[in-house]
C-alpha positions in Angstrom: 12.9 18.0 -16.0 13.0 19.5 -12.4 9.9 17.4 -11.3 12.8 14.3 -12.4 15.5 15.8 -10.2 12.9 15.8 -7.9 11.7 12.3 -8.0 15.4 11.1 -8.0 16.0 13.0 -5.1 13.6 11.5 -3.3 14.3 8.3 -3.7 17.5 8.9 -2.7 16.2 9.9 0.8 14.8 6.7 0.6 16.5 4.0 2.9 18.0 1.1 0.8 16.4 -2.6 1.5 19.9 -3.4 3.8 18.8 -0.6 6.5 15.0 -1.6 5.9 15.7 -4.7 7.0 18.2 -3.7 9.7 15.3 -2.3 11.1 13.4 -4.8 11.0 15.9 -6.8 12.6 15.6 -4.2 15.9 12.2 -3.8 16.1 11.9 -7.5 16.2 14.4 -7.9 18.8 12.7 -4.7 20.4 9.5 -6.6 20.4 11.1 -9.6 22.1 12.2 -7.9 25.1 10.4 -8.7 28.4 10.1 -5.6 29.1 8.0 -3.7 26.2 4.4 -2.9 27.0 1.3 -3.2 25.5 1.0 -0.2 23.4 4.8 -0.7 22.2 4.0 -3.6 20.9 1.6 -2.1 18.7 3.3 0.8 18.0 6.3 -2.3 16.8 4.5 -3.6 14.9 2.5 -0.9 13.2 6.3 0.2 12.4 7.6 -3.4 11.1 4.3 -2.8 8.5 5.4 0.0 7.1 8.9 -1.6 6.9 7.9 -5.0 5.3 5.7 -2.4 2.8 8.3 -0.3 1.8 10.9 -3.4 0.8 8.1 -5.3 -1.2 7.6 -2.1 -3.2 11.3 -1.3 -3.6 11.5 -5.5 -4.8 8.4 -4.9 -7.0 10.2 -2.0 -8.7 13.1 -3.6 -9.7 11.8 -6.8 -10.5 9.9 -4.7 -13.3 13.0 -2.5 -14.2 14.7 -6.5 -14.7 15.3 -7.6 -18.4 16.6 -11.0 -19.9 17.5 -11.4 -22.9 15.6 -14.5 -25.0 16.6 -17.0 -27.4 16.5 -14.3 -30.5 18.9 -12.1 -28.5 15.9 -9.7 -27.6 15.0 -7.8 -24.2 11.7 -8.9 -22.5 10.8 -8.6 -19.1 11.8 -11.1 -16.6 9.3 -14.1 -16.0 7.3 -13.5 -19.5 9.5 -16.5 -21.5 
């Protein structure tokens, strides 16, 4: 039960997919500027990876956590009508 309280806690830590892609939005803009090197620009983008990876996990997650009902009023996962 503590590991739980753990896991939840964690994911709480987490940030949410609005302030992932916030900051995606500024390392995009960051990586637009005139004045970034080289090196930044790997260093941008190496971030924006991590960033992009984190929201198609957290969409993957709840796409599997989504349930529809069907025509005989059962649940079943979303996409397997």
């Amino acid at each position: 039960m503590e590991e739980a309280k753990m896991a939840g806690g964690a994911e709480a830590d987490e940030p949410s997919l609005e302030e992932n892609f916030k900051e995606l939005d500024a390392i995009i803009g960051r990586m637009q500027e005139r004045d970034v090197t080289l090196e930044e620009s790997f260093a941008l983008y190496e971030q924006g990876i991590r960033k992009l990876k984190a929201c198609q996990e957290k969409i993957d997650s709840v796409e599997k956590k989504m349930l529809v009902l069907n025509e005989q009023g059962e649940l079943e996962a979303f996409g397997e009508s």
